[in-house]
C-alpha positions in Angstrom: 0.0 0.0 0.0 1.2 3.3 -0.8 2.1 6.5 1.4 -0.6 9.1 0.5 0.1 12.8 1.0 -2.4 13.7 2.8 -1.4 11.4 5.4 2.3 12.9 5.9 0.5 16.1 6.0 -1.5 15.5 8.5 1.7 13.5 10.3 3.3 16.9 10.4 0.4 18.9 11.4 -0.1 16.7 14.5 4.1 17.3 15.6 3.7 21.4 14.9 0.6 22.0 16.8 1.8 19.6 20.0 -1.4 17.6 19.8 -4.7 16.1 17.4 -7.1 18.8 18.8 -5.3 21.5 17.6 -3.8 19.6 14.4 -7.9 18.7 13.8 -8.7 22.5 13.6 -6.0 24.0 11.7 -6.6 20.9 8.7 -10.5 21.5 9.2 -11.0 17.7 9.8 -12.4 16.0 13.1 -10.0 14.4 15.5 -11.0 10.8 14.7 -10.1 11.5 10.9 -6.9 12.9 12.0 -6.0 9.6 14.1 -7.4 7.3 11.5 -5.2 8.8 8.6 -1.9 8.6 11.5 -3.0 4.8 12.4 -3.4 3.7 8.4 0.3 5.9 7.7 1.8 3.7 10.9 0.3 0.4 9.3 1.9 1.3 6.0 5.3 1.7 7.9 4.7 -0.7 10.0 6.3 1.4 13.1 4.5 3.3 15.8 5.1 7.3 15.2 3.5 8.9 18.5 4.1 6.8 22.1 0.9 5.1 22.9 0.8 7.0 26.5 1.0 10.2 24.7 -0.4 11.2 21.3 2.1 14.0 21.0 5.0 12.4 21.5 6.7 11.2 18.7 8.5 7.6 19.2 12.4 7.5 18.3 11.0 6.4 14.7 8.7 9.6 14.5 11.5 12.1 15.6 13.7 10.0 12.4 10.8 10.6 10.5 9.6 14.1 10.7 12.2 16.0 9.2 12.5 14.0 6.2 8.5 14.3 5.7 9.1 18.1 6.0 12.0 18.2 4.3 10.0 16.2 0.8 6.8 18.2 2.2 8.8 21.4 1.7 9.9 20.6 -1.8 6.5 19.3 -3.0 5.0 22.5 -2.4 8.1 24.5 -4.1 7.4 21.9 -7.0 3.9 23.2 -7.0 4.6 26.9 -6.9 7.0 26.4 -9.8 4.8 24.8 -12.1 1.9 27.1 -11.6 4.3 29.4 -11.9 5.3 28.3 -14.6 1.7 27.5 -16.0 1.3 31.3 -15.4 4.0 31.7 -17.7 5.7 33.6 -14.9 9.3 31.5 -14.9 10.5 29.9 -17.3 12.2 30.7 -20.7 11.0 32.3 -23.8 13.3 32.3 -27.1 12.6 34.6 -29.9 13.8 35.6 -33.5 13.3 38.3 -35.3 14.1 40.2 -38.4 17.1 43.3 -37.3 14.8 46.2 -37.5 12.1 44.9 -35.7 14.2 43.4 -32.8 16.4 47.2 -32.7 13.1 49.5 -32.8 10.4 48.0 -31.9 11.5 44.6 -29.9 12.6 46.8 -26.7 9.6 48.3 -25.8 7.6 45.0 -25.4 10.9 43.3 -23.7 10.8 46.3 -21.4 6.9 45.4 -20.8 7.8 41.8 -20.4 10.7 42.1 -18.2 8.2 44.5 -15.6 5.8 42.0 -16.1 7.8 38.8 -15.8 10.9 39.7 -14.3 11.9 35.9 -13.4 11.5 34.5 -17.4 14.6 34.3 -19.1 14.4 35.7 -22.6 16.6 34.8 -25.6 16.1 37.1 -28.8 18.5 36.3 -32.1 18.7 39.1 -35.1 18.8 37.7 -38.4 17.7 38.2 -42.0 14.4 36.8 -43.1 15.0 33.4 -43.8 17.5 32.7 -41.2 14.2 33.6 -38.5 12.3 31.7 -40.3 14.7 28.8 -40.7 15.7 29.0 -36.9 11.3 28.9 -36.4 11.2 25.6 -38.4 13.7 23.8 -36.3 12.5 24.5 -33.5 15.4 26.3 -32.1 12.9 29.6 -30.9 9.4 29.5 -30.0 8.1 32.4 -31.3 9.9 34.8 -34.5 8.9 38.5 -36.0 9.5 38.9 -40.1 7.6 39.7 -43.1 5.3 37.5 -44.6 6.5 36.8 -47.6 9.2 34.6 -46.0 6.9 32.5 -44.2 6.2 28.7 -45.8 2.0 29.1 -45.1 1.5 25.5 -44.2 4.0 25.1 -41.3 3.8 28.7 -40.1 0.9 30.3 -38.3 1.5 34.2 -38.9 -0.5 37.0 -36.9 0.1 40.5 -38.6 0.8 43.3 -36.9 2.1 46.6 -38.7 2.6 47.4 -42.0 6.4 48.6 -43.3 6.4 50.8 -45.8 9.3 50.8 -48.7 11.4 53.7 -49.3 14.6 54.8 -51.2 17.7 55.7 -49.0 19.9 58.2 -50.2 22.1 61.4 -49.2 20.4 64.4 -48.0 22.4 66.4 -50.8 21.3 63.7 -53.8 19.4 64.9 -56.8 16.3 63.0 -55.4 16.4 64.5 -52.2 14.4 67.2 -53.3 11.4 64.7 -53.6 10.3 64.4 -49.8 6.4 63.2 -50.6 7.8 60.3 -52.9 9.8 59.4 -56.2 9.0 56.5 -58.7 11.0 53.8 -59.4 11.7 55.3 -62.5 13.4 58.2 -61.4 16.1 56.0 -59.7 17.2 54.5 -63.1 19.9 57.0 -63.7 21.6 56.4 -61.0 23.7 53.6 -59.3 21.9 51.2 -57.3 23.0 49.1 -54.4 21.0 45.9 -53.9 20.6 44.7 -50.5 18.4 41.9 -48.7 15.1 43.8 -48.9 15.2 44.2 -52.4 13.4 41.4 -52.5 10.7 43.2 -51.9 10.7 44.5 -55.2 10.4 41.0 -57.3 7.0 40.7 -58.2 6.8 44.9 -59.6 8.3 46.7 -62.3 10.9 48.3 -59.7 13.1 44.7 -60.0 14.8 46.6 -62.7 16.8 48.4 -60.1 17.8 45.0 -58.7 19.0 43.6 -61.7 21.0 46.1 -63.0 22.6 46.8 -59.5 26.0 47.6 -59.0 26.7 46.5 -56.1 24.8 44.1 -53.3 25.9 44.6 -49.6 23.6 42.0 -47.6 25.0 43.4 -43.8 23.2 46.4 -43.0 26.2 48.7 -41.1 28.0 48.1 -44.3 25.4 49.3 -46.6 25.0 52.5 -44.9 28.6 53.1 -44.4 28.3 52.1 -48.6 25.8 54.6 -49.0 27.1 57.6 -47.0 30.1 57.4 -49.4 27.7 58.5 -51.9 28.3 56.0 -54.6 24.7 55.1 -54.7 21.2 54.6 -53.9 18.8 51.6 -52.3 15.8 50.9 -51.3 14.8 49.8 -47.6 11.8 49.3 -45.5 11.6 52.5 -42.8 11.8 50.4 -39.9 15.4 49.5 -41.1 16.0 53.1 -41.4 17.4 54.8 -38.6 16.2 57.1 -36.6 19.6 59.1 -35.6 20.9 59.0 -39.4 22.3 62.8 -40.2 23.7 62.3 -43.7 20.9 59.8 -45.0 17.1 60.5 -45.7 14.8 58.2 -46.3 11.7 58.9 -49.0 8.6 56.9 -49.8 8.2 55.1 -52.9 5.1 56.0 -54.6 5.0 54.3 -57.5 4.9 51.3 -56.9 3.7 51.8 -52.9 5.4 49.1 -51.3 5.2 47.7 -47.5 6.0 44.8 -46.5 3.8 43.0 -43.5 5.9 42.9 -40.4 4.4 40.3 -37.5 4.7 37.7 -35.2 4.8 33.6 -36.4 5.0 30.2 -35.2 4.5 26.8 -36.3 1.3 25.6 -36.9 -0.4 23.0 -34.9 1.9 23.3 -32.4 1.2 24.9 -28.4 3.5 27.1 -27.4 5.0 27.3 -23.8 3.0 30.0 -21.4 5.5 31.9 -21.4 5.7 32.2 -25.1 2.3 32.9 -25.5 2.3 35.9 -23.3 5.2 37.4 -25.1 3.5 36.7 -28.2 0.5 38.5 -26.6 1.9 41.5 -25.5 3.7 41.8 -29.0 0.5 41.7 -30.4 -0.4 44.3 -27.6 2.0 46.8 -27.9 2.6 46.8 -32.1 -0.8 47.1 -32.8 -1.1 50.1 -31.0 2.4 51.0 -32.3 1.1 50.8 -35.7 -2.3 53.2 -34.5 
């Protein structure tokens, strides 16, 4: 027959409140189902705990036994606070990948939010281009990643959007195009030399691949494009959250024809539940960029 919980429980109550009365009240249970749950963990153990002449008196055997009872009764309750803890998505680990402009302008905020919110869950967050996210996503290597959709393979990736990117053209605030600060066309940028970088992907599927194809140079690592570009040897194109803010020699203009954005949110793989902890990062990103995009 096995030891039942309840039964070293009430073994310890008995010992800490020097008797069954007051053991009885404090568990909310009569006397007699105090002694009978003792007298069935003694049969179990085959040993007397209390002396016979005094039901508060542990026997040699009891005085062996009670600290190792509160010792496991100690850690059975930490085990219990840790997974609802846990459940509650309040310890724990969350991993994350995301695309480099959304994990340096936007990712902050929320792991500010989270970190007030959750300050004992550990928190991993990787930067890397689109497919590398989405790659680390697949293999299970983060729970949870940020990118653009049109990186994401729709039958193994759940994706919830969240704000729209526009696509712009970075150049020096002294280039002929500057001039344009409501928007240029993709065919004002012909006549002069183009840099292609990772995002120029964006521009596949429109009449502005031109400018990709008859680049002159491609730069894939973003602090050596703009270092590329305040040299003044050409122009690119770049989604404004990859634009940044402090940049005094670049500006960054819409392009209006053709208006681009690409869809910036939150994905992970379908069919599959994510940890708590997971899904309350993933709902306070949804939180916080929805109303960053408002």
């Amino acid at each position: 027959m096995s030891i039942k919980l309840q039964q070293l429980k009430h073994f310890t109550l008995v010992v800490e409140e020097g008797g069954f009365r007051a053991a009885s009240n404090r568990a909310n249970r009569s006397q007699a189902a105090l002694s009978t749950s003792i007298k069935e963990l003694e049969r179990i153990l085959e040993q007397p705990l209390f002396e016979a002449g005094n039901k508060s008196k542990l026997t040699p055997f009891g005085e062996i036994c009670f600290p190792k009872i509160k010792q496991f009764l100690g850690v059975y309750e930490q085990l219990t606070n840790d997974l609802r803890a846990d459940a509650a998505g309040q310890q724990g680990r969350v991993r994350i990948a995301s695309v480099p402009s959304v994990a340096a302008k936007l990712i902050p905020s929320v792991l500010g939010a989270f970190s007030e919110k959750y300050p004992n869950v550990e928190v991993s967050l990787i930067d890397d281009n689109a497919a590398a996210v989405e790659a680390r996503l697949l293999s299970g290597e983060v729970d949870l990643a940020l990118g653009n959709y049109s990186q994401l393979e729709e039958e193994a990736i759940h994706f919830t959007p969240l704000i729209a990117d526009p696509i712009g053209v970075v150049c020096l605030k002294d280039h002929p195009i500057a001039n344009n600060l409501d928007g240029v066309e993709w065919q004002a940028l012909l006549s002069y030399p183009f840099i292609k970088n990772g995002t120029c992907s964006l521009l596949n599927s429109t009449p502005a691949h031109v400018l990709s194809q008859q680049a002159l140079y491609s730069v894939e690592n973003i602090t050596s494009l703009f270092s590329i570009l305040e040299l003044g040897i050409g122009i690119t194109t770049l989604p404004k959250l990859a634009f940044p803010t402090n940049e005094t020699r670049l500006l960054w203009i819409p392009l209006i024809d053709p208006p681009l954005e690409r869809h910036i949110g939150i994905f992970q793989l379908a069919g599959r539940t994510i940890s708590p902890q997971a899904q309350q990062f993933y709902e306070l990103c949804v939180q916080y960029l929805n109303y960053h995009e408002g």
